[in-house]
C-alpha positions as CSV (number, residue, x, y, z in Angstrom):
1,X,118.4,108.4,115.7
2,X,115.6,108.6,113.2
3,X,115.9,108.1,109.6
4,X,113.2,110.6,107.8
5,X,112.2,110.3,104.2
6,X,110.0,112.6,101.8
7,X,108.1,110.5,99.5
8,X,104.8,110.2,97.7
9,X,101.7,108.5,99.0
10,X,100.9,105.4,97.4
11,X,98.1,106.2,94.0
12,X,98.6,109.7,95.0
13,X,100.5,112.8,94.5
14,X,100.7,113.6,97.8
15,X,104.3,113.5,99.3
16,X,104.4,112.5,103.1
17,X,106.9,112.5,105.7
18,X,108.0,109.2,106.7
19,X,109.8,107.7,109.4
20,X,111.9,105.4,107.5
21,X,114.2,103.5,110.3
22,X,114.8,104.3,114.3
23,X,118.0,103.1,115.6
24,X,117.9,102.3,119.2
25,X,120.3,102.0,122.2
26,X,118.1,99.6,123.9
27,X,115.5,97.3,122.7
28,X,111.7,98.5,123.5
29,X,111.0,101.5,121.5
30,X,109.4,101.1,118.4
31,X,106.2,103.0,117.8
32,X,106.7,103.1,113.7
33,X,107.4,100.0,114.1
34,X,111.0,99.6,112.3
35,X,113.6,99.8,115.2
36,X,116.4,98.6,115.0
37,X,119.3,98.0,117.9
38,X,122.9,100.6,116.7
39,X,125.7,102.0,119.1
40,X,125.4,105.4,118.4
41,X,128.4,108.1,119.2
42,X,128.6,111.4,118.6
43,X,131.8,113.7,119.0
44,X,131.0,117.4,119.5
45,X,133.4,120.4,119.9
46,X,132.5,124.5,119.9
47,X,135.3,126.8,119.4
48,X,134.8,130.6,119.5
49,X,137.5,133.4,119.1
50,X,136.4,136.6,120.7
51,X,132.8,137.9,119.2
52,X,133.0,135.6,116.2
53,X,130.1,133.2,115.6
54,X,131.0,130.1,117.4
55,X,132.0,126.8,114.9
56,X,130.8,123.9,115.9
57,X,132.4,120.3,114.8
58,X,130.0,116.9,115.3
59,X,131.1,113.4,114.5
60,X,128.0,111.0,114.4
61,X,128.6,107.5,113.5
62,X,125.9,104.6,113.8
63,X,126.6,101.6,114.0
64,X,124.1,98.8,113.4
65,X,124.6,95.5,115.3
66,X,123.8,93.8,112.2
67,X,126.7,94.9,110.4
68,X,127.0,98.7,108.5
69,X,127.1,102.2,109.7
70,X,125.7,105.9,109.0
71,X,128.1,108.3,108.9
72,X,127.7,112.3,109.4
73,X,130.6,114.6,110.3
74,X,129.5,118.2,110.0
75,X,131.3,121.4,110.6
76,X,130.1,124.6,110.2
77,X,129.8,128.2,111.6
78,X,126.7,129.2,113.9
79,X,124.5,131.5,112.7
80,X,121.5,133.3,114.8
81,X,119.5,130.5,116.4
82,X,116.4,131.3,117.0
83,X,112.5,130.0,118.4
84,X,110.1,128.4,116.0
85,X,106.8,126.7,116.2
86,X,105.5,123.9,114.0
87,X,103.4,120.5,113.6
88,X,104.8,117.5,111.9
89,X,103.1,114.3,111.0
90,X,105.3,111.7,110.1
91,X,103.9,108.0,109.0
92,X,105.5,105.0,109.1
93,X,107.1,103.2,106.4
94,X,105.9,100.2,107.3
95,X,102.4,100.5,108.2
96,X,101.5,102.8,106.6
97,X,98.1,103.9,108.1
98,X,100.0,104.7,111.0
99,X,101.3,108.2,112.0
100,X,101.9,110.3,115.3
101,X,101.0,114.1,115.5
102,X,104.5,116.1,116.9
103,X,103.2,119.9,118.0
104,X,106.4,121.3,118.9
105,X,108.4,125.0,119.8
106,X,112.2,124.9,119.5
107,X,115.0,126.7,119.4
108,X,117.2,126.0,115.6
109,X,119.8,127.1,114.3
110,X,119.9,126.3,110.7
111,X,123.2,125.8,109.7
112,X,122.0,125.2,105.9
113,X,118.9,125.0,103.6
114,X,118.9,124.3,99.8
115,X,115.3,125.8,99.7
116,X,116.1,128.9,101.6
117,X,119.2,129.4,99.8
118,X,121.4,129.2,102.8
119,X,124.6,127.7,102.3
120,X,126.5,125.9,104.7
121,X,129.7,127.9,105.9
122,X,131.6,125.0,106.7
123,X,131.5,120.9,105.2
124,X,129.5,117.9,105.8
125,X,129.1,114.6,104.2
126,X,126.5,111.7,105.0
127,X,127.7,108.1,104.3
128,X,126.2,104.6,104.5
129,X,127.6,101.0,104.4
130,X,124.1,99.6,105.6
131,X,123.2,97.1,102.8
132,X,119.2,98.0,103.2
133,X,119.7,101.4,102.8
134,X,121.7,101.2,99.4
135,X,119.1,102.1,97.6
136,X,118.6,105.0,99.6
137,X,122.4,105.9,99.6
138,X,123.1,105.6,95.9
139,X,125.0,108.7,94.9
140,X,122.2,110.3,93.8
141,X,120.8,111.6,97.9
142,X,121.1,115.2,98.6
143,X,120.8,116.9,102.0
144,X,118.5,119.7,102.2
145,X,118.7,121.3,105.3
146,X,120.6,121.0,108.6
147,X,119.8,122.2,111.5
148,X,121.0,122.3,115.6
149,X,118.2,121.5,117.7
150,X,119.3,122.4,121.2
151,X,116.0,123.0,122.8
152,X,112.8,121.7,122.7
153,X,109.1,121.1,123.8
154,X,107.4,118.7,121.9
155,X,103.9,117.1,122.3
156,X,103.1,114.1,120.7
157,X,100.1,112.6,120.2
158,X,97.8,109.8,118.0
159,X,95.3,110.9,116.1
């Protein structure tokens, strides 16, 4: 599970994407260099009643070895899932000069989006009782989109 951030580049205006915390199974992967060892469970249900969009209900919960846990139930109706290409370039929040290069096509179904207007037809809510990340979870976070990755082909690469 990766934590992603939007925030400005230092003496810039720029805003990057960074990678702000990976929670791992299993020790060994750490390429932003912030891993960090969680249980991680997710419950997931579909339900579908004759033609009607199918509504799916997912349970995450990380938990951190160290104490705390990330919490994100989300219900909501399907809507039409579709392919869609893209680059990313996230950086890491702790060193900073390094980034990976994601090229990827994927299948999403965006169940909502503040910028596209999309509401989600359903409820969520995202919780945190990790102390480091209190200053990200203050009250004042907002979701802006969420969206069902099923498939996908991803290249990654360094620059």
């Amino acid at each position: 599970m990766a934590l992603a951030s939007l925030a400005r580049q230092d003496g810039t205006k720029a805003v990057r994407l960074y990678v702000t915390r990976i929670y791992i199974t299993e020790g060994g992967y750490d390429p932003y260099g912030n891993a960090q060892e969680a249980e991680i469970r997710r419950n997931a249900t579909v339900e579908s009643v004759n033609s009607e969009a199918p509504r799916w209900t997912e349970a995450w919960t990380v938990a951190l070895s160290s104490g705390g846990e990330l919490r994100f139930p989300l219900r909501y109706r399907s809507g039409t899932p579709s392919w869609s290409a893209g680059e990313a370039t996230p950086y890491s929040n702790v060193k900073p000069d390094f980034h990976r290069i994601y090229r990827f096509d994927q299948r999403v179904d965006l169940a909502m989006s503040a910028s596209l207007g999309r509401e989600l037809d359903g409820e969520m809510a995202l919780s945190s009782t990790v102390a480091e990340l209190s200053g990200l979870f203050d009250g004042n976070e907002r979701i802006v989109a969420v969206m069902d990755i099923p498939m996908s082909v991803r290249e990654v690469s360094l620059p």
